[in-house]
LOLUMLUM-567437 format. One record per residue (C-alpha): residue number from 1; residue in three letters; x, y, z. Coordinates in pm, 1 decimal, always signed. Example, Ala and Ser with C-alpha at 12.3 -4.5 7.8 and 13.67 -1.06 7.14 Angstrom:
BEGIN
1  ALA  +1230.0  -450.0  +780.0
2  SER  +1367.0  -106.0  +714.0
***
This chain:
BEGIN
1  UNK  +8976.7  +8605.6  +9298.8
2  UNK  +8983.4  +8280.7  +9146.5
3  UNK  +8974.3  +7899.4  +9347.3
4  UNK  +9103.3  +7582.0  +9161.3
5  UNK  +9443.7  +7418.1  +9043.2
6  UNK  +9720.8  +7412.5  +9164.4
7  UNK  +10037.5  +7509.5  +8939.1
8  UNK  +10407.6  +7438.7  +9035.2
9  UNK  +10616.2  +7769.5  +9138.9
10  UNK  +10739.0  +7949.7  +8913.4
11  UNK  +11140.3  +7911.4  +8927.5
12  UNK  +11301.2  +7883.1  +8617.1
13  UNK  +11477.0  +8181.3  +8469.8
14  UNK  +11363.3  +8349.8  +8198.2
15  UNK  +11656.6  +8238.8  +7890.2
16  UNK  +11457.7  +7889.8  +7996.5
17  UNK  +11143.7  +7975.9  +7943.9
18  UNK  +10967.6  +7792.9  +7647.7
19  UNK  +10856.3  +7992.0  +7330.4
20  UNK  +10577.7  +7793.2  +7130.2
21  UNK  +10438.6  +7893.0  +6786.0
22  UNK  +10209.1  +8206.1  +6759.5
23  UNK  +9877.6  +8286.4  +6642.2
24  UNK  +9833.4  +8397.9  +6322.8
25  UNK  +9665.4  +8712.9  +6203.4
26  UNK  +9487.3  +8487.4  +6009.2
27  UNK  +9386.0  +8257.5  +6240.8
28  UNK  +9265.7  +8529.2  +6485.3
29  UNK  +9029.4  +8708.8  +6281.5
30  UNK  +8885.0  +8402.8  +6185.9
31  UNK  +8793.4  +8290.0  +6545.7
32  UNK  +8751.0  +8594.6  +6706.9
33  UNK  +8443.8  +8631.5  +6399.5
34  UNK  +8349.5  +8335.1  +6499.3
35  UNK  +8277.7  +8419.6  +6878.6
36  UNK  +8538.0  +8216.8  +7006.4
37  UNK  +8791.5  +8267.3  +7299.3
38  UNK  +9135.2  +8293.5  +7326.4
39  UNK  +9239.7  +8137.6  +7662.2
40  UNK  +9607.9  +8095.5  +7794.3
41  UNK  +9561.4  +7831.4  +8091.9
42  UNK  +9945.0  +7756.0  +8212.1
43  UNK  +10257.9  +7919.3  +8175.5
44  UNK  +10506.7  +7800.6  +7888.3
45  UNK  +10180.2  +7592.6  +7698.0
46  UNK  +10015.9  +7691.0  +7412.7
47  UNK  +9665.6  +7924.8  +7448.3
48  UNK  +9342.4  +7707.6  +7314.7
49  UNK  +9023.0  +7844.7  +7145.9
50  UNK  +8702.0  +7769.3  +7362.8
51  UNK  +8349.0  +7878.2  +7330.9
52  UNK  +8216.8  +8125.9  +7546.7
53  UNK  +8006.8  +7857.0  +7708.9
54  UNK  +8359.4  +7602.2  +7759.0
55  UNK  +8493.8  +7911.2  +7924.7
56  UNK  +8196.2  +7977.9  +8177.0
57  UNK  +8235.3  +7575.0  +8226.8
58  UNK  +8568.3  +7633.5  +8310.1
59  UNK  +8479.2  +7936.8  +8568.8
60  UNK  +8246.0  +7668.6  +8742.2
61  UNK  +8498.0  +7419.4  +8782.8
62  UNK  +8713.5  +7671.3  +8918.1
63  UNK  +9001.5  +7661.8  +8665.0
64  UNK  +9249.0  +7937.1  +8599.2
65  UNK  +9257.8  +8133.1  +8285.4
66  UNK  +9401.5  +8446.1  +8081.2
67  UNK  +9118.2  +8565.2  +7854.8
68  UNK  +9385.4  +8665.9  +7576.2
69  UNK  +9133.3  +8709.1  +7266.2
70  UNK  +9124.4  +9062.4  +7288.0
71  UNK  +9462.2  +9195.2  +7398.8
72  UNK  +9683.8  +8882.7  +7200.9
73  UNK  +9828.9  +9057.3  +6894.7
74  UNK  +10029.1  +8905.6  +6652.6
75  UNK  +10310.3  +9160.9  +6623.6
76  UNK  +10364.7  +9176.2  +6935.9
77  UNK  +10558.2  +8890.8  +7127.9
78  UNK  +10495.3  +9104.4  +7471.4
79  UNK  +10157.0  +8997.2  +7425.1
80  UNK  +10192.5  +8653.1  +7386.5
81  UNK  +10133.2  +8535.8  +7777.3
82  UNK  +10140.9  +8168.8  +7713.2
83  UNK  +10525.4  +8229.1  +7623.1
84  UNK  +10634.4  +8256.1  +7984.0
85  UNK  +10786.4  +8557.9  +8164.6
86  UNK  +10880.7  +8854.8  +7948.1
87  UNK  +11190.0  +8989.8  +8049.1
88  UNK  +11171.3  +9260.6  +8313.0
89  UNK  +11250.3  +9655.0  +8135.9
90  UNK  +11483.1  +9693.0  +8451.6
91  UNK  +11638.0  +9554.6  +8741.2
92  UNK  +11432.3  +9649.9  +9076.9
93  UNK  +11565.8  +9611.6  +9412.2
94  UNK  +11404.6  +9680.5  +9752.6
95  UNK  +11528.6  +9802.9  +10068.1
96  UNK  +11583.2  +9601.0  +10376.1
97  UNK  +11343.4  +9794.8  +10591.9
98  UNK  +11127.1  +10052.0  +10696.5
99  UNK  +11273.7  +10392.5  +10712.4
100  UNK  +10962.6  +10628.3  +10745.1
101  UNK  +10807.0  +10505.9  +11071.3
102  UNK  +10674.4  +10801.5  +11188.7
103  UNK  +10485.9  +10948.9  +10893.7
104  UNK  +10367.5  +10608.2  +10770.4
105  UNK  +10220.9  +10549.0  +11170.1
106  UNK  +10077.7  +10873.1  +11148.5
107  UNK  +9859.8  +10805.4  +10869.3
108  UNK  +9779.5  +10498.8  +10988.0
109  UNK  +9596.0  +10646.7  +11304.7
110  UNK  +9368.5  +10786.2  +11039.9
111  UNK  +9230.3  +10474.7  +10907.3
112  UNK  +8900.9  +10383.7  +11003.4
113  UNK  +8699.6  +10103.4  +10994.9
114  UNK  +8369.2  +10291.7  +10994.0
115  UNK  +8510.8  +10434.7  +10662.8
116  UNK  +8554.6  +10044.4  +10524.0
117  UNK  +8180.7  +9964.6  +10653.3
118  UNK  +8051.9  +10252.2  +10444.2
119  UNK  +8213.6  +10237.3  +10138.8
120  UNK  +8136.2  +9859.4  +10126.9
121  UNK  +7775.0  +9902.9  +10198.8
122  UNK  +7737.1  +10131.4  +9872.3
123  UNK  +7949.2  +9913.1  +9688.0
124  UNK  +7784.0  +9591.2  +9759.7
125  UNK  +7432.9  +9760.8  +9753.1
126  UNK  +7447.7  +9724.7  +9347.5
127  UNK  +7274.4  +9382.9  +9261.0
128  UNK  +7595.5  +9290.2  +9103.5
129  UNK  +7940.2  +9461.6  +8953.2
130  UNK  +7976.1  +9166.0  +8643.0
131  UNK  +8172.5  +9296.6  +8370.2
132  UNK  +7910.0  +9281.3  +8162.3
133  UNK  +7617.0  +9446.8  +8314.6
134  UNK  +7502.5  +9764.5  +8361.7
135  UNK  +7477.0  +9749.4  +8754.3
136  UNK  +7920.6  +9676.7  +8681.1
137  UNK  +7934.1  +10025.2  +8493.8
138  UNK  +7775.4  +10177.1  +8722.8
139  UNK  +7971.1  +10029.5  +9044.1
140  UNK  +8295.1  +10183.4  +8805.0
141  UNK  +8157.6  +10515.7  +8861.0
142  UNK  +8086.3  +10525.7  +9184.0
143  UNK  +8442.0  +10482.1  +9237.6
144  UNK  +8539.1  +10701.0  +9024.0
145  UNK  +8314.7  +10968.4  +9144.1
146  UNK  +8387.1  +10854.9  +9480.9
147  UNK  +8754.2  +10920.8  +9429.5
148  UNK  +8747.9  +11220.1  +9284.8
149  UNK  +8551.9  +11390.6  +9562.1
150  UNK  +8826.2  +11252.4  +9768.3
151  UNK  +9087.6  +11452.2  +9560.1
152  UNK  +8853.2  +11727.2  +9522.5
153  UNK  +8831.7  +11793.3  +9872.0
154  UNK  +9238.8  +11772.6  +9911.0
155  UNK  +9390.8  +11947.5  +9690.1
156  UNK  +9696.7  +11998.8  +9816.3
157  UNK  +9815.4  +11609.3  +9677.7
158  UNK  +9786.9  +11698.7  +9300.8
159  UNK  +9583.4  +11347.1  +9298.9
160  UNK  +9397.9  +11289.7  +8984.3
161  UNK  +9127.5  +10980.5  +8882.7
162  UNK  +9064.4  +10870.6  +8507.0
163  UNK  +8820.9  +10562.1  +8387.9
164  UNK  +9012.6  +10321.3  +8201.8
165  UNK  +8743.6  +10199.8  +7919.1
166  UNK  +8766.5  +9846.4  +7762.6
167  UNK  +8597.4  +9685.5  +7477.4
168  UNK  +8342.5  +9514.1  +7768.1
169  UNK  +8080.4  +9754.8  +7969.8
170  UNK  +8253.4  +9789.0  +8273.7
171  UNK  +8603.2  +10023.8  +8268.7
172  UNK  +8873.8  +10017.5  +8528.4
173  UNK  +8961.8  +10316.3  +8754.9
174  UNK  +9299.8  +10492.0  +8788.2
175  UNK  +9386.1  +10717.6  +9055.2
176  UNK  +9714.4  +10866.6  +9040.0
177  UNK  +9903.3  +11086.9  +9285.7
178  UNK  +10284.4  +11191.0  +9111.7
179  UNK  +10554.4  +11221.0  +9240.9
180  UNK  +10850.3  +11520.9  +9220.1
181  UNK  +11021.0  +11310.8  +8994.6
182  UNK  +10807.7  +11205.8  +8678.2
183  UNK  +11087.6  +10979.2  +8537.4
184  UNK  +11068.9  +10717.0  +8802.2
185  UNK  +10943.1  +10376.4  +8830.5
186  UNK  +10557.3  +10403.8  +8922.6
187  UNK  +10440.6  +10202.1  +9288.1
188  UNK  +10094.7  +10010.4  +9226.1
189  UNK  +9835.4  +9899.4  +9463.1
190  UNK  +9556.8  +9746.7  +9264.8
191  UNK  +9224.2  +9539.1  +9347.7
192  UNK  +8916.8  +9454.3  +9128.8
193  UNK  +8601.3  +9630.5  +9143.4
194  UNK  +8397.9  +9302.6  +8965.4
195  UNK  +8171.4  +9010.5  +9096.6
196  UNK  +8043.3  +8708.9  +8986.6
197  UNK  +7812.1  +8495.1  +9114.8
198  UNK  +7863.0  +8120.8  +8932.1
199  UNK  +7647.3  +7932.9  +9172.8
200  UNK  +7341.4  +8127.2  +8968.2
201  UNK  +7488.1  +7861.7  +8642.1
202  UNK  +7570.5  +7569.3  +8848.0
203  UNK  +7882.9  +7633.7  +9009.0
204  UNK  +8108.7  +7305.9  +9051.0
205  UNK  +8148.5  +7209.6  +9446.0
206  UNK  +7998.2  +7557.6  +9550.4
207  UNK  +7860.2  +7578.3  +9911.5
208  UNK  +7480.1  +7505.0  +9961.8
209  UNK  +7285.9  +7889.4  +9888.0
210  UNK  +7186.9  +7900.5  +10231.8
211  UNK  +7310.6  +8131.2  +10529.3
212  UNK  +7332.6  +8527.9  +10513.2
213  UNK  +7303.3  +8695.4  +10154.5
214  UNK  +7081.1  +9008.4  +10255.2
215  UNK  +7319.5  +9337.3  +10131.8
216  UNK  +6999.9  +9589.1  +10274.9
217  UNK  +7235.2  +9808.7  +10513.4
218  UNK  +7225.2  +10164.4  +10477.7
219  UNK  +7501.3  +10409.3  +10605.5
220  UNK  +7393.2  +10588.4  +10956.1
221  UNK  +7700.8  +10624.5  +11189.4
222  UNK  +7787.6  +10945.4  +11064.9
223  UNK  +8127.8  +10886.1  +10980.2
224  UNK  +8142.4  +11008.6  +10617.8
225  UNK  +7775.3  +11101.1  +10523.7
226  UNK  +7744.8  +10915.4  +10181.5
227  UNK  +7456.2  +10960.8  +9896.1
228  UNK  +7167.8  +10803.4  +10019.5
229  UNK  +7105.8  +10544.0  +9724.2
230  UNK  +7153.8  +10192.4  +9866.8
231  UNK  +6759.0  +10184.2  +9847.2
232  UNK  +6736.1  +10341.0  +9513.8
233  UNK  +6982.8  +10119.3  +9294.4
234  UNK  +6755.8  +9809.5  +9489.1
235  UNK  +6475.6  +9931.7  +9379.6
236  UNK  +6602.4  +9987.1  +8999.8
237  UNK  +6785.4  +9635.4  +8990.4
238  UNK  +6522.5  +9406.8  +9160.6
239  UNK  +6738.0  +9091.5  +9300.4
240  UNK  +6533.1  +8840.1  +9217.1
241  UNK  +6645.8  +8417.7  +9271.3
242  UNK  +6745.0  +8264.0  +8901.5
243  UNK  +6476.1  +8037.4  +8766.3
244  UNK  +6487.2  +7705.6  +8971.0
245  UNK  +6542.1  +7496.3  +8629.2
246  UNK  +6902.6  +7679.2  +8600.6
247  UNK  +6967.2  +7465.1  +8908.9
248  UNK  +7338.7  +7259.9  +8903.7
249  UNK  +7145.1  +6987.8  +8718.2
250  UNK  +7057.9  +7244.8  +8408.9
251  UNK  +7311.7  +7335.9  +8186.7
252  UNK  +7201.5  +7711.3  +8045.7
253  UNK  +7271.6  +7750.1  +7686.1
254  UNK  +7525.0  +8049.4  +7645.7
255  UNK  +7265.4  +8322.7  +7606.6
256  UNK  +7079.3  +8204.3  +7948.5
257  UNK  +7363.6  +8147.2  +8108.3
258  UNK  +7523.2  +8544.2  +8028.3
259  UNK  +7151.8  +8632.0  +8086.6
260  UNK  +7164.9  +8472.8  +8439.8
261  UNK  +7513.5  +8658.7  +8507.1
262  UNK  +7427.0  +8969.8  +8429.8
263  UNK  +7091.9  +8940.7  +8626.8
264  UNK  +7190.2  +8724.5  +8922.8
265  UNK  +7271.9  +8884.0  +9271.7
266  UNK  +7669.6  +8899.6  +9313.2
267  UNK  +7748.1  +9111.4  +9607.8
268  UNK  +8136.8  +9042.5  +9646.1
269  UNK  +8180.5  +9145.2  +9985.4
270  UNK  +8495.4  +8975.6  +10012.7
271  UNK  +8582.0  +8882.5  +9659.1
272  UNK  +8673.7  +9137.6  +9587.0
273  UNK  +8479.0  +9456.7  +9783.1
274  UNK  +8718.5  +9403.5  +10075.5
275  UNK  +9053.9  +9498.8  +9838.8
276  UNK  +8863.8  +9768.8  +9653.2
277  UNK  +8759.9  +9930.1  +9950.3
278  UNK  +9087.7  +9927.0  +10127.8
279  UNK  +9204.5  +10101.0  +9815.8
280  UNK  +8952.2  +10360.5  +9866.6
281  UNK  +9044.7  +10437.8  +10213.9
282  UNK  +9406.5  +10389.9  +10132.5
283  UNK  +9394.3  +10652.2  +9913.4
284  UNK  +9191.8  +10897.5  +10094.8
285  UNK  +9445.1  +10864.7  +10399.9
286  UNK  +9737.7  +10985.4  +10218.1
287  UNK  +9559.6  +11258.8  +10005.9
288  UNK  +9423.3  +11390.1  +10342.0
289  UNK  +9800.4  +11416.8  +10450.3
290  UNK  +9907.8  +11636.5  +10144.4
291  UNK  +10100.9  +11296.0  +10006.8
292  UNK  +10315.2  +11397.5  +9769.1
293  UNK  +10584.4  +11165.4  +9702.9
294  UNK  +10882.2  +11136.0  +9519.6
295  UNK  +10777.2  +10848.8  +9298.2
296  UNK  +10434.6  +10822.6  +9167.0
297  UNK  +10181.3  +10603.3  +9313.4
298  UNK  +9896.1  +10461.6  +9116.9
299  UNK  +9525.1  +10302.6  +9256.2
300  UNK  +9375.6  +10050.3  +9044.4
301  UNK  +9045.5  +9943.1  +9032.6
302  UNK  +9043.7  +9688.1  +8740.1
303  UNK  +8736.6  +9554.6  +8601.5
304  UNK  +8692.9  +9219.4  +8444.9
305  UNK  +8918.3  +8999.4  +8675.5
306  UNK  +8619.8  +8716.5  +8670.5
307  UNK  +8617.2  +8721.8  +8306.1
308  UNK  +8968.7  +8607.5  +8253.1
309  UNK  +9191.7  +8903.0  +8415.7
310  UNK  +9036.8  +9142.7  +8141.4
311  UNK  +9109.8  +9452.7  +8272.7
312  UNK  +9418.8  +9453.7  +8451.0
313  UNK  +9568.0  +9271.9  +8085.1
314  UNK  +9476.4  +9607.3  +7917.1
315  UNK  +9620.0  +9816.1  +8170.4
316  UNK  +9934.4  +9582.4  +8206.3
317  UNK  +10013.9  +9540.8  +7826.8
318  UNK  +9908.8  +9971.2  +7755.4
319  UNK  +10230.9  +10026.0  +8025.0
320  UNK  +10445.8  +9767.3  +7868.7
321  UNK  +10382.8  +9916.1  +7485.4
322  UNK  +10458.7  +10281.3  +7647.9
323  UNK  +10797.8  +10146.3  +7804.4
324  UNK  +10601.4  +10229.8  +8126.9
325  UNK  +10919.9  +10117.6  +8465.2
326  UNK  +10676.1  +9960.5  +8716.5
327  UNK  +10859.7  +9979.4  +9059.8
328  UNK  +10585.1  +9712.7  +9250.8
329  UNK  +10265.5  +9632.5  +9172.7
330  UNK  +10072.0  +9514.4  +9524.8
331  UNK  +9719.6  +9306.0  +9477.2
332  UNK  +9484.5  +9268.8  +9722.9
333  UNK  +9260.9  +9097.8  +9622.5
334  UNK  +8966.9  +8940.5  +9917.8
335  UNK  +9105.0  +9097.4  +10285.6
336  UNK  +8849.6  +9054.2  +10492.0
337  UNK  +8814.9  +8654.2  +10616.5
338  UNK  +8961.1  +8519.7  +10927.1
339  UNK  +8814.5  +8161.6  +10952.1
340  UNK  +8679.1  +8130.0  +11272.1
341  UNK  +8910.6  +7946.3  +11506.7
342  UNK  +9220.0  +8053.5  +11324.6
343  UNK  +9452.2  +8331.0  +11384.4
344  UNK  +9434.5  +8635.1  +11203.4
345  UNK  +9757.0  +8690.4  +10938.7
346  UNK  +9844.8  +8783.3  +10594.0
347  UNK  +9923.7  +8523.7  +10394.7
348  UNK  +10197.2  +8562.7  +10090.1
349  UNK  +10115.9  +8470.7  +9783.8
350  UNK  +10422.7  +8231.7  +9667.8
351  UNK  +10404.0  +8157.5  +9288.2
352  UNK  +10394.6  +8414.5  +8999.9
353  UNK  +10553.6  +8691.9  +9199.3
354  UNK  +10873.1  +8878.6  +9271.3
355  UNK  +10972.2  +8745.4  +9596.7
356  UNK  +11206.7  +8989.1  +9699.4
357  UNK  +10883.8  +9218.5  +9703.2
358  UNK  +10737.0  +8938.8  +9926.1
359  UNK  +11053.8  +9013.1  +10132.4
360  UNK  +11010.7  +9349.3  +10185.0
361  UNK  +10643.6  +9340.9  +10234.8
362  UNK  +10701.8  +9110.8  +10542.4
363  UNK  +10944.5  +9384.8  +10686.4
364  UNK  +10606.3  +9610.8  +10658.0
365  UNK  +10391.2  +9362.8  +10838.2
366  UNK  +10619.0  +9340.2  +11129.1
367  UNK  +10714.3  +9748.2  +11149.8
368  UNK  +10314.2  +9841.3  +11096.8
369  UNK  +10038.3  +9560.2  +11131.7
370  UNK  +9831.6  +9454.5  +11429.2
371  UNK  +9888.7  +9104.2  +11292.8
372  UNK  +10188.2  +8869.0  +11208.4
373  UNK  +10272.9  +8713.8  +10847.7
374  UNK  +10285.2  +8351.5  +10680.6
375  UNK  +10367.1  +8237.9  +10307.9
376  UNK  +10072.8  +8052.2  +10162.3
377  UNK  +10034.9  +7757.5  +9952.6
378  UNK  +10059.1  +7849.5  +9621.2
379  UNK  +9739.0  +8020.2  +9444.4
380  UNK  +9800.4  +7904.7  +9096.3
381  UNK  +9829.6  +8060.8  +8696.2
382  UNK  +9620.5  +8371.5  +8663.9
383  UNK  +9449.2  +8360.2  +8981.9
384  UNK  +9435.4  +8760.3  +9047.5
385  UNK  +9517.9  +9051.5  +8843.2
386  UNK  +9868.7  +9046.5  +8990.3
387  UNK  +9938.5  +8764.2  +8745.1
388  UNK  +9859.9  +9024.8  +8420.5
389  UNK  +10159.4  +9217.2  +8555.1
390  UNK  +10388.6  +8920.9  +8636.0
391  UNK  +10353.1  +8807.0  +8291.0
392  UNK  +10463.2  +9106.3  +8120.1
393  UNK  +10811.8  +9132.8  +8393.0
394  UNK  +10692.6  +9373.2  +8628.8
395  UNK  +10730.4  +9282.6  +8944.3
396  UNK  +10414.6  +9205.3  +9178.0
397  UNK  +10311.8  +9069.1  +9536.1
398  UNK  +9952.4  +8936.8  +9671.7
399  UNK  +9933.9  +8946.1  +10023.0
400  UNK  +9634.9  +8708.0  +10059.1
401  UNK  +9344.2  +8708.0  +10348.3
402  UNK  +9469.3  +8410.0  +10509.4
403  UNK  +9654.0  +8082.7  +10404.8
404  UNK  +9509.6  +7978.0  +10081.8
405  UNK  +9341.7  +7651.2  +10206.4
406  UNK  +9169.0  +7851.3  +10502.5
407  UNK  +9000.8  +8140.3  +10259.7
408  UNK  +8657.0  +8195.6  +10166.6
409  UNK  +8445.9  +7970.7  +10051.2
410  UNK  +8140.7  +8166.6  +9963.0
411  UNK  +8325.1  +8335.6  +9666.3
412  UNK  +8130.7  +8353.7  +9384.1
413  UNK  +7778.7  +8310.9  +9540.1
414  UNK  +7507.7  +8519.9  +9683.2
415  UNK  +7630.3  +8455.6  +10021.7
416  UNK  +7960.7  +8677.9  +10013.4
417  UNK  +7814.7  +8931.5  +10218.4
418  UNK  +7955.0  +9116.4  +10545.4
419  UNK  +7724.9  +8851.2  +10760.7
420  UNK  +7910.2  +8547.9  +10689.6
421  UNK  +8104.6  +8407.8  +11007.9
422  UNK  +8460.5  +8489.1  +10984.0
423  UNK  +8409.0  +8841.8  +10775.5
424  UNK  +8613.1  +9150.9  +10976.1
425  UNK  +8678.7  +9450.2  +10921.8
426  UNK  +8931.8  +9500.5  +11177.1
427  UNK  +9116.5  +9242.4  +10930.9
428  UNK  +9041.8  +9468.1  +10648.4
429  UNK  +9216.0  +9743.3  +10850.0
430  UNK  +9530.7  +9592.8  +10849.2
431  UNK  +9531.9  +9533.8  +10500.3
432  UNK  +9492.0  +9955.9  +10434.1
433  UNK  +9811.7  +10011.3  +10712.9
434  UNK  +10018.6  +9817.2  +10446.0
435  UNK  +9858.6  +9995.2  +10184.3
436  UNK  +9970.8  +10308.4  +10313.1
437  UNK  +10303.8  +10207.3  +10452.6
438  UNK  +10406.8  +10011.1  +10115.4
439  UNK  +10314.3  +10379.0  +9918.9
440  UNK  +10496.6  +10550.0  +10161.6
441  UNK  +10839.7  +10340.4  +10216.4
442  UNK  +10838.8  +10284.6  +9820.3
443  UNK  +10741.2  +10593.0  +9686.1
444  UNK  +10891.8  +10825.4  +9942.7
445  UNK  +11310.1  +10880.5  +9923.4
446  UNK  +11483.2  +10791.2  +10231.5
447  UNK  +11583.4  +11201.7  +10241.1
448  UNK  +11197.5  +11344.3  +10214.5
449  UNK  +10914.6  +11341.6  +10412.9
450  UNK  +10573.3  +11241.8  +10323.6
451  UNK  +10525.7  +11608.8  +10139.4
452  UNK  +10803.1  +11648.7  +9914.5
453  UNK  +11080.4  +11808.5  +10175.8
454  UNK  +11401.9  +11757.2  +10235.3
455  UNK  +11541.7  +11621.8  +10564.6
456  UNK  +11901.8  +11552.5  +10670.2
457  UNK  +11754.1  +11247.3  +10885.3
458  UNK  +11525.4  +10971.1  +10791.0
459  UNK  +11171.4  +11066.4  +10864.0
460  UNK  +11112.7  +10805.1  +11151.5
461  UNK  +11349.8  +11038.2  +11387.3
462  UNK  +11365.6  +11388.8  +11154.8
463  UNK  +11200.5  +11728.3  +11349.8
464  UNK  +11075.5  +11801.9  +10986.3
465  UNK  +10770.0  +11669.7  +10953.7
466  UNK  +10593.2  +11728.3  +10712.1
467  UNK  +10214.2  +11580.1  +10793.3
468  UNK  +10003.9  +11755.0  +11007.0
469  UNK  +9837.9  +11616.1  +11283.0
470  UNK  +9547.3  +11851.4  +11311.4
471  UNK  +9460.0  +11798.2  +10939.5
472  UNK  +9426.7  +11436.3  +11041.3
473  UNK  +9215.0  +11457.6  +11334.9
474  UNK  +8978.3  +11699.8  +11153.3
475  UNK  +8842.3  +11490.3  +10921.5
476  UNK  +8541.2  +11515.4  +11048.5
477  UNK  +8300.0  +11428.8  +10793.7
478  UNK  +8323.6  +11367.1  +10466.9
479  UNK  +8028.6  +11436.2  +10206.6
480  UNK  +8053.4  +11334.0  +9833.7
481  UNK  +7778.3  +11404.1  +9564.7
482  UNK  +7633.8  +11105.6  +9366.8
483  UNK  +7645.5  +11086.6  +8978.1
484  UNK  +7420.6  +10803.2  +8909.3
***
């Protein structure tokens, strides 16, 4: 998740949209030789070439960016972000409510918050998941290997998981569960695995490095019985403080400054281990169930959102050069703050979305969550990986942790830990009952049930049903096998 300007809402339809001159092959090759970046920083404007060190600058002072060098091609107009809003391959509509109440509430009994606490104590246990180090990779497969022991475990949902490599060190992770019918538009939840911690190079206006930052928990309730290397990976990436000269009144030269990134303590507990784990337990709710839906849903774990929405980019633009029909897209991206004092919601995202998905979302929030719903002020260009599949006309939604100007402010330091004031995972929670629900009421027919049969009734009053109880109360516990 990214903090800075403010852009106006998108509104104007695409045949408006300004086209500016592209790139040149020529041009390109030149720069990209050169080391220089590609970056496309509002919508309808013209991409500029900065140096890797002007575009950690412009992380520190918070500003909004597409990192374009690497997925900008020439040929290919779809590509060309700073363009505006390609025009969508279809027309999508939603319906005006819930229709599956009983097998989406059913699921949702299973959720667990001891299963959030766990999988975010391995995940922020690495020293950091930057894009760029090894401790990233290696957060990439835990997911991956944490997901496939998921699927592995329950068959019966046909789920699969693949890594999604880029031309960076960290890759993305897709999970995919089809559906009965293989030609339909695909449903997306998606979240980044990555952190970043930009105090460690001077941040701009970052909070003071003081308060909780210690990631030392190990898992002992029981609950799912995970690999017991939390001490390990600490003990094979010492966290050690940057040098006190790359203080905010040093400016790193680019090598210390990647140096520092790779090396410096990033735990991400909220930005963005709270969406990624939701995911995770998202996923393992409806596999446990025998989910088998009519339309296929997708998980993705993208890597590289801190670097300029890298990963989700490469994902976005591989589906739009396949002709790939994108149903929704859903990014959650930071779940877990409640600033003390306030009241607990989830706040829409306004700008760079498809509001009738914002629509139907809220009809989801009502039917399902512990919690009521608000729309935000508006997050900005490029601010989450929704964004990469906005730009390319498929249709997206961010339901956001709270109202923008109430979020987290210890994004992007070493104090974005579960001990901050405000961080719950009871919040969390609810953000993993719309996870389930939005798979379920968009991927599921109004005719079938949650496994793939047909029912003359909707499912929220049909005797068929398909998901069985017992399988969800005997979880019991679940044990994966490390790969490290």
């Amino acid at each position: 998740m990214k903090l800075g300007q403010r852009y106006p809402l998108l509104g104007l339809p695409f045949a408006l949209m300004a086209l500016v001159n592209g790139i040149s092959t020529e041009e390109l090759e030149e720069n990209r030789g050169r080391g220089l970046r590609l970056l496309s920083i509002s919508s309808g404007e013209e991409p500029t070439w900065k140096t890797n060190g002007e575009k950690w600058d412009m992380m520190k002072a918070h500003v909004h960016f597409f990192d374009i060098t690497d997925s900008y091609d020439p040929e290919n107009e779809d590509t060309h972000f700073y363009s505006g809003l390609i025009a969508p391959l279809s027309t999508v509509t939603y319906p005006s409510g819930p229709v599956h109440q009983r097998d989406v509430k059913a699921i949702i009994d299973s959720l667990s918050t001891n299963n959030l606490q766990n999988y975010l104590s391995e995940l922020t246990s690495f020293n950091n998941r930057f894009f760029m180090s090894e401790t990233g990779r290696q957060a990439s497969q835990w997911i991956f290997d944490t997901i496939s022991n998921i699927a592995l475990l329950n068959p019966s949902a046909n789920a699969s998981v693949t890594l999604f490599e880029h031309n960076f060190t960290q890759p993305s992770v897709i999970a995919t569960i089809p559906g009965r019918i293989s030609s339909s538009p695909v449903v997306i939840l998606g979240a980044h695995m990555d952190s970043i911690n930009l105090q460690a190079i001077g941040q701009d206006g970052a909070p003071p490095a003081t308060g909780p930052s210690s990631t030392e928990s190990i898992l002992t309730d029981g609950t799912i019985m995970a690999s017991a290397t939390v001490q390990a990976r600490q003990i094979a990436t010492p966290i050690s403080a940057p040098p006190a000269e790359y203080g905010p009144t040093h400016q790193p030269t680019l090598e210390e400054a990647l140096e520092i990134l790779i090396n410096a303590p990033a735990p991400g507990a909220d930005d963005d281990g709270s969406g990624s784990v939701d995911l995770i337990e998202t996923f393992r709710a409806l596999v446990v169930a025998g989910f088998r839906p009519s339309t296929t849903v997708e998980f993705h774990w993208y890597a590289g959102e801190e670097g300029g929405l890298l990963g989700s980019q490469d994902i976005a633009n591989n589906y739009r050069k396949d002709q790939r029909q994108v149903r929704a897209m859903m990014q959650l991206d930071m779940t877990a703050y409640v600033r003390p004092g306030t009241p607990p919601v989830v706040a829409f995202i306004p700008d760079f979305v498809e509001l009738s998905l914002n629509t139907f979302l809220s009809t989801l929030v009502d039917e399902y969550l512990s919690i009521g719903w608000v729309t935000s002020s508006a997050c900005g260009y490029a601010c989450s990986d929704h964004a990469s599949w906005t730009s390319l006309g498929y249709p997206s939604a961010f339901p956001f942790e709270s109202p923008f100007n109430l979020s987290n402010r210890y994004l992007h330091t070493p104090n974005d830990t579960t001990e901050l004031d405000g961080f719950s995972f009871e919040h969390m929670l609810e953000y993993a009952k719309l996870g389930v629900a939005y798979a379920i009421e968009l991927a599921v027919d109004p005719s079938d049930t949650i496994t793939g049969t047909q029912t003359s009734g909707n499912s929220a009053s049909s005797k068929n049903f398909g998901l069985s109880i017992s399988r969800l109360l005997g979880l019991g516990v679940v044990v994966w096998t490390m790969i490290l």
